[in-house]
VEXDONU-59969 format. One record per atom (N, C-alpha, C, O): residue number from 1; atom name; x, y, z. Coordinates in steps of 0.001 Angstrom, whole numbers. Layout:
BEGIN
+-----+-------+---------+---------+---------+
| num | atomo |       X |       Y |       Z |
+-----+-------+---------+---------+---------+
| NUM |    CA |       X |       Y |       Z |
...
+-----+-------+---------+---------+---------+
END
This chain:
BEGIN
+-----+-------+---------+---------+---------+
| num | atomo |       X |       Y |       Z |
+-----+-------+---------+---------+---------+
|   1 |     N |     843 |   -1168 |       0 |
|   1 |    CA |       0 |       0 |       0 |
|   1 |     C |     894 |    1239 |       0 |
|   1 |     O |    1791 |    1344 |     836 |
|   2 |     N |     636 |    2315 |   -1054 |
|   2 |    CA |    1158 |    3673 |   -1360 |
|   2 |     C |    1155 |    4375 |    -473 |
|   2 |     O |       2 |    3970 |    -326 |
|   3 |     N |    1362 |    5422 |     728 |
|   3 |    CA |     913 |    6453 |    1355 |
|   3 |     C |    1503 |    7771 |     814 |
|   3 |     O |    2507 |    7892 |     111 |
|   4 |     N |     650 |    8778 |    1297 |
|   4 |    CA |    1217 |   10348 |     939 |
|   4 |     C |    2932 |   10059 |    1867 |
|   4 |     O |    3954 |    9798 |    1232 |
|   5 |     N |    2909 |   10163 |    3200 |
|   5 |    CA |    3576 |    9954 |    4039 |
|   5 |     C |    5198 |    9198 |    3818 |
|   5 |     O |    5435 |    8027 |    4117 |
|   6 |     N |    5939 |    9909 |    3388 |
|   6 |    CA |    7098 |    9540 |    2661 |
|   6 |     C |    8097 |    9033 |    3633 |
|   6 |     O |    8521 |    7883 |    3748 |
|   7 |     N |    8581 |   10755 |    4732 |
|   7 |    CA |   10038 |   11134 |    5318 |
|   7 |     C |    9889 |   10019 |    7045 |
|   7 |     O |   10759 |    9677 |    7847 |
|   8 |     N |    8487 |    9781 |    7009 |
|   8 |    CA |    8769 |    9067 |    8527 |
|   8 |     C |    7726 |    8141 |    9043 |
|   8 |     O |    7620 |    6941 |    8792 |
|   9 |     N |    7047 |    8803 |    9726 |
|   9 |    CA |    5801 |    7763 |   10183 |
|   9 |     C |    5115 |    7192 |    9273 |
|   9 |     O |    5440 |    7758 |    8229 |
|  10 |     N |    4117 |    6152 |    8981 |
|  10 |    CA |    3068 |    6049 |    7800 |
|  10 |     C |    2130 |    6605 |    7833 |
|  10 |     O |    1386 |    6885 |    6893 |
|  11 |     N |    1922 |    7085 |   10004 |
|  11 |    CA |     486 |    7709 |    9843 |
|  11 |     C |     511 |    9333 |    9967 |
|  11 |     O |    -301 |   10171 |    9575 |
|  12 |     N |    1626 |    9449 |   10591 |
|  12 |    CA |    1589 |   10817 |   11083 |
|  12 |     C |    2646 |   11481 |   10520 |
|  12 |     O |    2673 |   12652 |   10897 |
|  13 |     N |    3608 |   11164 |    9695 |
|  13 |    CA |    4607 |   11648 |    9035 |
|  13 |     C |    6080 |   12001 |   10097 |
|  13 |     O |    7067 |   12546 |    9602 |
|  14 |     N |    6045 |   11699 |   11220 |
|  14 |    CA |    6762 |   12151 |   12546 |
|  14 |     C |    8251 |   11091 |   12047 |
|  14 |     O |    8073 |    9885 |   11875 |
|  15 |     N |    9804 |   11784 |   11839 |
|  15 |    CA |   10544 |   11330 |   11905 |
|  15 |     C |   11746 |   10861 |   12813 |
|  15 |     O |   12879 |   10480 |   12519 |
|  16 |     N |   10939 |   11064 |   14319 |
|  16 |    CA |   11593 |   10922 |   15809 |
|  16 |     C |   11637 |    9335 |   15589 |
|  16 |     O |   12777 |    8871 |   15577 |
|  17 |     N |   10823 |    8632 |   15453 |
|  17 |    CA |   10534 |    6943 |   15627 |
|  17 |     C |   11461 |    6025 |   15182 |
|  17 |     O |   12447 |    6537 |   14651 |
|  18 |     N |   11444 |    4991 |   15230 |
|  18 |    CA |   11551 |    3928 |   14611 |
|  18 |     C |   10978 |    2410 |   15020 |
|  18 |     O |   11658 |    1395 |   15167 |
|  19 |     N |    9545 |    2547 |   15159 |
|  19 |    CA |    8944 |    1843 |   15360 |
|  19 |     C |    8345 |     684 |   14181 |
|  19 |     O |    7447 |    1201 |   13516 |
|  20 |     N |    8657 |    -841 |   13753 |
|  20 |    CA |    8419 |   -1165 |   12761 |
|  20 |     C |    7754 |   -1942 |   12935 |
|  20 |     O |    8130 |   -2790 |   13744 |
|  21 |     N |    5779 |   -2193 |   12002 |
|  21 |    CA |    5028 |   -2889 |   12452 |
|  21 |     C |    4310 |   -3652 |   11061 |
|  21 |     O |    3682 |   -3039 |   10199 |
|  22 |     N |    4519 |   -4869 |   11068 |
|  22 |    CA |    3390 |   -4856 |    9415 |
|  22 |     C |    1971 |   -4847 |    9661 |
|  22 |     O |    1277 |   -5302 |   10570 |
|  23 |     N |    1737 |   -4227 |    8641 |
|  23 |    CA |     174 |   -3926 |    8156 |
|  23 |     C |     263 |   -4365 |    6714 |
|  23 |     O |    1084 |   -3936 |    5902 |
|  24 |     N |    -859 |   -5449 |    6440 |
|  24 |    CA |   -1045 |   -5803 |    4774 |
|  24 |     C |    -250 |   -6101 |    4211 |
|  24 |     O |       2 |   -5700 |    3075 |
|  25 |     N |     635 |   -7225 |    5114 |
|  25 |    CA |    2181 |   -7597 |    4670 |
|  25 |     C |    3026 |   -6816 |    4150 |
|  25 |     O |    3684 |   -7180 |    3176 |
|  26 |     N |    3192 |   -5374 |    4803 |
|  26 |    CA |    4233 |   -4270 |    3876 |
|  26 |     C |    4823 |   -4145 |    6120 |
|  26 |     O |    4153 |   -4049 |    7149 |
|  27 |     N |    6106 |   -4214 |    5879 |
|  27 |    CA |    6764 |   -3842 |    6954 |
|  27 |     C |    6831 |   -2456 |    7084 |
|  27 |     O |    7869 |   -1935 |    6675 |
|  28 |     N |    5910 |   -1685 |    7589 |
|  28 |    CA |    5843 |     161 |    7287 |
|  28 |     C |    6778 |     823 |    8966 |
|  28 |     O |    6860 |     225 |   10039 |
|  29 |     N |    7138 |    1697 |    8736 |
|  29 |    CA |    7978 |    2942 |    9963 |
|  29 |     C |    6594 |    3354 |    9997 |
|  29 |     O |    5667 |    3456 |    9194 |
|  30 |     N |    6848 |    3601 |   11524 |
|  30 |    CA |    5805 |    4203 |   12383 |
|  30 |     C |    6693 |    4984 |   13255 |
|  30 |     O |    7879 |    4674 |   13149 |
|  31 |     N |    6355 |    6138 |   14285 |
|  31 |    CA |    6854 |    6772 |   15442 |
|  31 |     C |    7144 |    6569 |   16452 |
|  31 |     O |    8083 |    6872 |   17187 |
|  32 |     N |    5525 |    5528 |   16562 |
|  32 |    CA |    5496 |    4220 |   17985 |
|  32 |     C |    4426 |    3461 |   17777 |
|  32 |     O |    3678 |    3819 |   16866 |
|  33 |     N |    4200 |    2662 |   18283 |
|  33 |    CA |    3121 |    1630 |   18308 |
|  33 |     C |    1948 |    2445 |   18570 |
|  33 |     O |    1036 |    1973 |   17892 |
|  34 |     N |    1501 |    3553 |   19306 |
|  34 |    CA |     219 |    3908 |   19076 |
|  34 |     C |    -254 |    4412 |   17405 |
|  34 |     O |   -1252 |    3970 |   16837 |
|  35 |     N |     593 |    5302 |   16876 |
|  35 |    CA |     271 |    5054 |   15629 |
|  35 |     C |     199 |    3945 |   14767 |
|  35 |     O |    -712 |    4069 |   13949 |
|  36 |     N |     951 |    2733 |   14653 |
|  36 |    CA |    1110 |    1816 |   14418 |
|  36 |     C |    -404 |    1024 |   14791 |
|  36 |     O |    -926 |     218 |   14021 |
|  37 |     N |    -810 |    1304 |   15718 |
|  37 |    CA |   -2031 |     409 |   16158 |
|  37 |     C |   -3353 |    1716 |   15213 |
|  37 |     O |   -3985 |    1453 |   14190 |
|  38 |     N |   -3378 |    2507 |   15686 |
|  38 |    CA |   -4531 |    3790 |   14979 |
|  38 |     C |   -4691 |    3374 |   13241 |
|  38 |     O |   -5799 |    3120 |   12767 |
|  39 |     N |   -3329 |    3349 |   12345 |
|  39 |    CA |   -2898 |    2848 |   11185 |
|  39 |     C |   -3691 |    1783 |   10697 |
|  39 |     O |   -4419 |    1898 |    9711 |
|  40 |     N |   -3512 |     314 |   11646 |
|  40 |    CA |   -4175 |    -333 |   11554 |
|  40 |     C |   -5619 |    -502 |   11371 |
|  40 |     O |   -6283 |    -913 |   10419 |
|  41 |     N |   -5947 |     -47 |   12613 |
|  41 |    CA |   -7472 |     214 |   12705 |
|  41 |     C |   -8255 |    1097 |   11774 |
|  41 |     O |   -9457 |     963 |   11548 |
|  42 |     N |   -7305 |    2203 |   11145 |
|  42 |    CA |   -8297 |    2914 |   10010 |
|  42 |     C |   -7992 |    2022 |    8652 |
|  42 |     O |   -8926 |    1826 |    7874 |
|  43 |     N |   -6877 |    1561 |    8411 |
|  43 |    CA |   -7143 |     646 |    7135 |
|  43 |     C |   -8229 |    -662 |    7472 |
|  43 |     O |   -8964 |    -974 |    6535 |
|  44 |     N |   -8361 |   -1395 |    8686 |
|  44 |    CA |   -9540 |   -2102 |    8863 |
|  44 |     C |  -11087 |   -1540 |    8953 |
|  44 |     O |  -12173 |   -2091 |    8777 |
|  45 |     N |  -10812 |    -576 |    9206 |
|  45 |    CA |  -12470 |      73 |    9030 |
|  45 |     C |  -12720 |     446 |    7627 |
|  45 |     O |  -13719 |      68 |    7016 |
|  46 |     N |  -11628 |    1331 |    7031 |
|  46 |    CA |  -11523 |    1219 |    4935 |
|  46 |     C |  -12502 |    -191 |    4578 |
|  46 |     O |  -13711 |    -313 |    4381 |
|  47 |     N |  -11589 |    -978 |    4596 |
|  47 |    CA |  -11463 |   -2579 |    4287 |
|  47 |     C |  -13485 |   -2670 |    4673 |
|  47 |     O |  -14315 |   -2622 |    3766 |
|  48 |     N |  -13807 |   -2784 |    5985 |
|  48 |    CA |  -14789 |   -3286 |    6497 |
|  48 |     C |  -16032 |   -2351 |    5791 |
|  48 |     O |  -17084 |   -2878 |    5430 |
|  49 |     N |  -15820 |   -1192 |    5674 |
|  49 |    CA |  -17115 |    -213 |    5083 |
|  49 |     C |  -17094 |    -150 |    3323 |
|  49 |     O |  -17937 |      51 |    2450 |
|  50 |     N |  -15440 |    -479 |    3373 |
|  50 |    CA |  -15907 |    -649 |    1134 |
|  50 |     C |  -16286 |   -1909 |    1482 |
|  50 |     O |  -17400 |   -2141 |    1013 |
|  51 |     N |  -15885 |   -2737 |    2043 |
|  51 |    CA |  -16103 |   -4508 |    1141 |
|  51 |     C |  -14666 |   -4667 |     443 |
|  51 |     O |  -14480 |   -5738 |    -134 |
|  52 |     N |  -13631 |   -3724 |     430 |
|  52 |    CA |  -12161 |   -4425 |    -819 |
|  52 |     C |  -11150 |   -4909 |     379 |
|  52 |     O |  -10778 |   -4463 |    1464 |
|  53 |     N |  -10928 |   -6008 |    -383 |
|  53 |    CA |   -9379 |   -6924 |    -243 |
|  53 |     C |   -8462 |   -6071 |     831 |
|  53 |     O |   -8187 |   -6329 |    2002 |
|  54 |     N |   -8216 |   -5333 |     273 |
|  54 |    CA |   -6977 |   -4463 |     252 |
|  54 |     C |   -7118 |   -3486 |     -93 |
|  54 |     O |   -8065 |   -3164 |    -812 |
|  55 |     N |   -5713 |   -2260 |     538 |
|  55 |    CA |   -6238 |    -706 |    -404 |
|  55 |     C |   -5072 |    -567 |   -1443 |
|  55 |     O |   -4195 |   -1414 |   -1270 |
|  56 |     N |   -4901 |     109 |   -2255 |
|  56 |    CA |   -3863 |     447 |   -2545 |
|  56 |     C |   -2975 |    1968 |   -2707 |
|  56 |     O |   -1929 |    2224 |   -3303 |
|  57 |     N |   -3559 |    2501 |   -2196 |
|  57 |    CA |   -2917 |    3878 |   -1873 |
|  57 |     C |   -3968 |    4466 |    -774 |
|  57 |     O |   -5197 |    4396 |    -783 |
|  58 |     N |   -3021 |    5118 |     250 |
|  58 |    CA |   -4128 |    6253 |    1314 |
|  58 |     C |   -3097 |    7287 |    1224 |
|  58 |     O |   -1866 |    7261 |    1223 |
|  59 |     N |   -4261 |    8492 |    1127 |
|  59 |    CA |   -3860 |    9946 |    1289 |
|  59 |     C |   -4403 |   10239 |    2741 |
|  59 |     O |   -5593 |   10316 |    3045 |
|  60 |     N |   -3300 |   10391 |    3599 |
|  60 |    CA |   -3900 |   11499 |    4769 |
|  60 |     C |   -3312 |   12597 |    5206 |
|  60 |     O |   -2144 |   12775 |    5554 |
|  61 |     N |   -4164 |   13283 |    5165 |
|  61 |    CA |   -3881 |   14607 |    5516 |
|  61 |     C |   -4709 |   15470 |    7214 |
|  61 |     O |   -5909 |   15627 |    7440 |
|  62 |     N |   -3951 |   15716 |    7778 |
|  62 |    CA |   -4228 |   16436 |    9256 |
|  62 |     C |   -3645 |   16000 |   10314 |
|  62 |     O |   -2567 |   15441 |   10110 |
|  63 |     N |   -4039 |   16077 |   11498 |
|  63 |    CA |   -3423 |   15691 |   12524 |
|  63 |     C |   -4477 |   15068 |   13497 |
|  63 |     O |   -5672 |   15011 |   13207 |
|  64 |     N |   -3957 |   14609 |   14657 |
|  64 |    CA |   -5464 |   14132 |   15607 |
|  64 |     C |   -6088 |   15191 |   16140 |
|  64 |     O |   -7219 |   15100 |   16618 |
|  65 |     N |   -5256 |   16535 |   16098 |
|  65 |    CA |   -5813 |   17698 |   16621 |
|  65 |     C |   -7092 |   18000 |   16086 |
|  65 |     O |   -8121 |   18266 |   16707 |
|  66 |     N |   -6852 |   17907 |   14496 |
|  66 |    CA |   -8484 |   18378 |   13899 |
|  66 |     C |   -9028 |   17757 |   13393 |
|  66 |     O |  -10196 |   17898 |   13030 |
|  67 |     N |   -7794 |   16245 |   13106 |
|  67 |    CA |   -9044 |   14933 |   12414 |
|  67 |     C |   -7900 |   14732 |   11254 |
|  67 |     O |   -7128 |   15660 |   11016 |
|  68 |     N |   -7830 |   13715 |   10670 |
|  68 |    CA |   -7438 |   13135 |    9348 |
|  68 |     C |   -8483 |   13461 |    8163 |
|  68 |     O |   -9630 |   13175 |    8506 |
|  69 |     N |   -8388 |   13977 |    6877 |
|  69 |    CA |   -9332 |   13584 |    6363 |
|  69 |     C |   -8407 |   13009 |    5106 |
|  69 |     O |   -7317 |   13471 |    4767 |
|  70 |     N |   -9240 |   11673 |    4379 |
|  70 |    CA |   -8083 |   10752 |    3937 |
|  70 |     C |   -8885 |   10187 |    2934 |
|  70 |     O |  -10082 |    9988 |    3141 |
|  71 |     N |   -8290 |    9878 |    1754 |
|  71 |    CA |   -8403 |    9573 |     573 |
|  71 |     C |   -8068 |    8014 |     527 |
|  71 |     O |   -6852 |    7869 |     405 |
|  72 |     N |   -8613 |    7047 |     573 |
|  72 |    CA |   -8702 |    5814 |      48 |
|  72 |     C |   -8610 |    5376 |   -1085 |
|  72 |     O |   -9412 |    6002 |   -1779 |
|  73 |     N |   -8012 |    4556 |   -1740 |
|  73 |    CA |   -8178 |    4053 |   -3536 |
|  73 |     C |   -8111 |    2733 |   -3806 |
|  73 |     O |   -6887 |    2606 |   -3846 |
|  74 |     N |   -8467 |    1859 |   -3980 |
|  74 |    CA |   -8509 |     313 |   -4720 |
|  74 |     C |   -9237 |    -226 |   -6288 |
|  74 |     O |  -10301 |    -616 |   -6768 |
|  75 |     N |   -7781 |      82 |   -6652 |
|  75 |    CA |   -8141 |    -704 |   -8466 |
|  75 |     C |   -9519 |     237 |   -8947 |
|  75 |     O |  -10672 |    -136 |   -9165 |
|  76 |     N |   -8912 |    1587 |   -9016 |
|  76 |    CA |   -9485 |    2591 |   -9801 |
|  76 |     C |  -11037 |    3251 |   -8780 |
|  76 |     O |  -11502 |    4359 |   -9051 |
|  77 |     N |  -11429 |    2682 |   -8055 |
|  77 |    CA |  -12258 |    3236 |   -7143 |
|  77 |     C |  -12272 |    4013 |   -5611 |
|  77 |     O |  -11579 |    3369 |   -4824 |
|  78 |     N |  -12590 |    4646 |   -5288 |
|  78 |    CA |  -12013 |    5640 |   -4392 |
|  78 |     C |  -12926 |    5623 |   -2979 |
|  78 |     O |  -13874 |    4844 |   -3071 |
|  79 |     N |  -12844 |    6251 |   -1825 |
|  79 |    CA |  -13300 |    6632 |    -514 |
|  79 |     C |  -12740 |    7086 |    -130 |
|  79 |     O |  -11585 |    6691 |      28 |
|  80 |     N |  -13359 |    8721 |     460 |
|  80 |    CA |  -13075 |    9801 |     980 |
|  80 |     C |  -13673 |    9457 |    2652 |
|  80 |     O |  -14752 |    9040 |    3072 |
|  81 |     N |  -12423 |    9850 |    3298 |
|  81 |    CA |  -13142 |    9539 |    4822 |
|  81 |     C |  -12685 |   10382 |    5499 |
|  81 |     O |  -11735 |   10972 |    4985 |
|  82 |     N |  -13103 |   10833 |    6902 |
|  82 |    CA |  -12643 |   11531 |    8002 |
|  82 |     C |  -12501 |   10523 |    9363 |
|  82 |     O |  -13378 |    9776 |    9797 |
|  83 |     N |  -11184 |   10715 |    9887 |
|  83 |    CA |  -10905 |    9985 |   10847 |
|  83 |     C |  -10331 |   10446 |   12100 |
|  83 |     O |   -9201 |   10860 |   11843 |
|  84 |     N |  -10566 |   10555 |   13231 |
|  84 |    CA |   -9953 |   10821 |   14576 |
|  84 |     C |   -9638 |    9540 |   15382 |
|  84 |     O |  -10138 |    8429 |   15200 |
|  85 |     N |   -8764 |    9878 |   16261 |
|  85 |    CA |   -8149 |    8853 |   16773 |
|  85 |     C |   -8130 |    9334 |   18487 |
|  85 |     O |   -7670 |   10458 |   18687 |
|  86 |     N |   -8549 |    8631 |   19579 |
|  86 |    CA |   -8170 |    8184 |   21121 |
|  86 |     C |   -6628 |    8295 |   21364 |
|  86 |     O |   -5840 |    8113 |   20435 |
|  87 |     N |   -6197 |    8610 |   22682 |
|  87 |    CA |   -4792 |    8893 |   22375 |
|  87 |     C |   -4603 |    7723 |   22606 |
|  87 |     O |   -3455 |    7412 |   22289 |
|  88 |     N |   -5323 |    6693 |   23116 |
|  88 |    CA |   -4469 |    5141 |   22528 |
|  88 |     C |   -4919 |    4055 |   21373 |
|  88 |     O |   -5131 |    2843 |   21394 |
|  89 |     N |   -4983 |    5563 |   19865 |
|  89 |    CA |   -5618 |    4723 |   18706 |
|  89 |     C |   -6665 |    3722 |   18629 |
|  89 |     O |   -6743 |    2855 |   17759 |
|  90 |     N |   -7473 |    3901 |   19607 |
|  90 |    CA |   -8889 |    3547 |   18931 |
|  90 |     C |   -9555 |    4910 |   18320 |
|  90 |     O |   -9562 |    6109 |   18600 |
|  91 |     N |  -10108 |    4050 |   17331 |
|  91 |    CA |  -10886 |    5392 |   16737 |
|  91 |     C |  -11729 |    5762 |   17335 |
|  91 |     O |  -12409 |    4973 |   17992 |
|  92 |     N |  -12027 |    7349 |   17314 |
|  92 |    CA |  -13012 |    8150 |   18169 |
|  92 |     C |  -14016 |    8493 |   17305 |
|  92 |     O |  -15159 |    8414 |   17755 |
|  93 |     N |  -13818 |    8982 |   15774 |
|  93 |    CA |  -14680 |    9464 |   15037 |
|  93 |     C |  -14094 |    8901 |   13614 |
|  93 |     O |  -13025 |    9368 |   13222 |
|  94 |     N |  -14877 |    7744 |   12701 |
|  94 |    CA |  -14707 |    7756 |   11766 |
|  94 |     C |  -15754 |    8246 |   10428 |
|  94 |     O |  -16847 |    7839 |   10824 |
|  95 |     N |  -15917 |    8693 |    9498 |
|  95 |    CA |  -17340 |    8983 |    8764 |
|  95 |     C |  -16659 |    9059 |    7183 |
|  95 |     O |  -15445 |    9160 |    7008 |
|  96 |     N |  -17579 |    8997 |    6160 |
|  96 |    CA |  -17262 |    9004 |    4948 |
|  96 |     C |  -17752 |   10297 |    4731 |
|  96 |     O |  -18521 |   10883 |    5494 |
|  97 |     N |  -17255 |   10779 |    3581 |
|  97 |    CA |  -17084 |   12230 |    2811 |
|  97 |     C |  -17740 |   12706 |    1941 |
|  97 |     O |  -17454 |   13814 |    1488 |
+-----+-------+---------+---------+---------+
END
């Protein structure tokens, strides 16, 4: 899976970490395991509300301060979502766009 998220974290872009966790058989950098766990849980809620396999690219953009709002894509079809996160990554608020 693609992310915007290049220089560090997968979820939060934070390059303090080196926390390494797989998700969707891709060994991804995380900051720490709470992102690492939040990560998880919003690609399983993706997964659970389209119905697809797998994703293949997420765009997120924001912080937990004001919310993620995040671009989903699988094999040419798309979902726009908004996501907040618990400070121990359970989701607090997820909704489609």
């Amino acid at each position: 899976m693609e992310t915007n998220n290049k220089r560090g974290c997968s979820l939060c872009d934070a390059t303090w970490g080196e926390y390494w966790s797989v998700v969707e058989n891709e060994n991804r950098r995380f900051c720490c395991s709470t992102c690492a766990f939040a990560f998880r849980n919003m690609v399983d809620e993706v997964k659970k509300r389209t119905g697809w396999p797998t994703i293949d690219r997420i765009e997120i953009n924001g912080s937990n301060t004001t919310g993620r709002r995040c671009l989903a894509t699988f094999r040419g079809g798309d979902f726009r979502f908004y996501v907040k996160f618990k400070d121990d990554g359970r989701i607090h608020d997820f909704h489609s766009l």
